[in-house]
C-alpha positions in Angstrom: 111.6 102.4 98.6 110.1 101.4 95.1 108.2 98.8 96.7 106.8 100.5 100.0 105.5 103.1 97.4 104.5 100.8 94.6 102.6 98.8 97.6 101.4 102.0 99.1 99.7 103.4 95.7 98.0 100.0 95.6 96.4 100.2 99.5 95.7 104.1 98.0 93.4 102.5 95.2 92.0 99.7 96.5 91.0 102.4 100.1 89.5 104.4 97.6 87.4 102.3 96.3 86.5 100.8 99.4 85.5 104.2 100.8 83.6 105.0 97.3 81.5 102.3 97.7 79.7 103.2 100.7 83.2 103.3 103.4 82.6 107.1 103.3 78.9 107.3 104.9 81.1 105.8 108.0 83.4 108.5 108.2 83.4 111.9 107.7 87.0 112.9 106.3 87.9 110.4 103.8 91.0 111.5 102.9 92.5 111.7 105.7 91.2 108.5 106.8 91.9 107.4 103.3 95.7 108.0 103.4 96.0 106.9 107.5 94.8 103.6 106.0 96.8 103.2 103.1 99.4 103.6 105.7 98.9 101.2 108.1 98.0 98.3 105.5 101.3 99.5 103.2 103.4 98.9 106.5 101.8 95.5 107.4 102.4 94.3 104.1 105.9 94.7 103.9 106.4 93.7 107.6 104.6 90.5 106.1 106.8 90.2 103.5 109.8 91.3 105.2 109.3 87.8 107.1 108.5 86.1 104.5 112.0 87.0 102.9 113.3 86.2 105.9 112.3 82.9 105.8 113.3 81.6 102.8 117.0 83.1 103.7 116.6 80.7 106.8 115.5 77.8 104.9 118.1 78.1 102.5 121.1 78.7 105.4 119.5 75.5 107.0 119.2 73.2 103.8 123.5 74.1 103.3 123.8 73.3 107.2 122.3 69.8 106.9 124.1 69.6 103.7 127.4 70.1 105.4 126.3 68.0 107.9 125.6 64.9 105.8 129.2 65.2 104.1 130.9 65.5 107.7 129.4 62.5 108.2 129.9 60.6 105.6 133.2 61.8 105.5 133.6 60.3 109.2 132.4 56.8 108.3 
């Protein structure tokens, strides 16, 4: 939870700025559209990162499979 808000204060700021800086001649409630949009990039980021976790968890189960794997077989010859 420390993360989804650590990276949701982040989208907050950076949206901020963004909508400083000109984003808010675009639309016409910014902080509505401010927080929607923190939102959606705080949830694709840690959907994003969520994988990438994932991943490495994979790669590691994998690299002890062939490890195994290797030592069955030299076990066998």
């Amino acid at each position: 939870m420390k993360r989804f808000l650590g990276t949701f204060g982040v989208c907050l700021v950076l949206g901020w700025a963004f909508l400083f800086f000109g984003g808010a001649l675009i639309f016409e409630n910014i902080w509505a559209l401010l927080v929607f949009s923190a939102l959606v990039l705080t949830i694709l980021i840690l959907l994003f990162e969520g994988q990438d976790r994932r991943i490495e968890e994979l790669e590691v189960r994998v690299q002890a499979l062939e490890e195994l794997h290797r030592a069955e077989k030299e076990e066998t010859l």
